[in-house]
Steps between C-alpha positions, in 0.01 A plus 500: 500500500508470885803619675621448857624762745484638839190761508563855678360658742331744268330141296379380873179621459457359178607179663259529767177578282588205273512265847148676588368423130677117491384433839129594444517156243568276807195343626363681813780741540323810590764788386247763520577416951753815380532731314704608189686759696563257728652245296688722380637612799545159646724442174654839520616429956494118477572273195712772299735534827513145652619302169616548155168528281541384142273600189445291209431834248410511153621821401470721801146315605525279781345214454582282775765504846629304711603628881739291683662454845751277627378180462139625374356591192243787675286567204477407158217658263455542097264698306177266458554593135812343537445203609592169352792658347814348657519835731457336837709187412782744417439733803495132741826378309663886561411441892631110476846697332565733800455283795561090602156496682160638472203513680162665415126543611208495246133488572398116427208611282775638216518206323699694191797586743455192664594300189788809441688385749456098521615512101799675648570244777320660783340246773206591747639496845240621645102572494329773767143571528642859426482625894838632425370755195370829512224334273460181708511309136637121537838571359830236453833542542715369191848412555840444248825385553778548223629094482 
């Protein structure tokens, strides 16, 4: 059974090896451009500080989190294992709870969380050649509005 709940500072590193692990699925995202440590201490100064950081856990494994701001969902991941599951619908519906509007970034070759977030009412507002991204992937910006 997977439970919601805002993830600790202690679980941030757990939370930033799963998005290194997810993210390594997405066609021609590169994670190994840093490394573990350093995931883990962008999630340990960054995401865990800036937003609230939910985990979807089953038991006391993490298996997938979402990281929001106001007005963004920042990053969403689940366990590869995981996937297929109903754990990012619930994690996107969690973010939709909390706040009236919401904005994100994906890279426009993940087609999975692409299809995540136009099942959950999500329209493309944008398309970049990805100048804008440390990767320089074409990304999109999605955009929701609660009606």
């Amino acid at each position: 059974m997977i439970t919601l709940r805002l993830i600790t500072n202690d679980e941030g590193a757990q939370a930033a090896a799963l998005h290194r692990r997810a993210g390594a699925l997405i066609p021609g995202y590169d994670t190994s451009l840093h490394s573990e440590a350093e995931f883990a201490a962008f999630y340990r100064d960054r995401v865990m500080v800036e937003g609230p950081v939910w985990g979807a856990f089953e038991d006391a494994i993490l298996r997938g989190h979402l990281a929001l701001l106001p007005g963004w969902i920042d990053h969403l991941y689940v366990d590869p294992d995981f996937h297929g599951q109903g754990i990012g619908g619930a994690l996107v519906r969690l973010a939709q709870s909390q706040q009236d509007e919401l904005r994100l970034y994906t890279f426009q070759s993940n087609l999975r969380a692409r299809t995540l977030y136009q099942r959950h009412g999500f329209l493309v507002e944008e398309l970049t050649d990805g100048a804008r991204n440390e990767e320089k992937m074409p990304d999109v910006t999605y955009h929701w509005r609660r009606r």
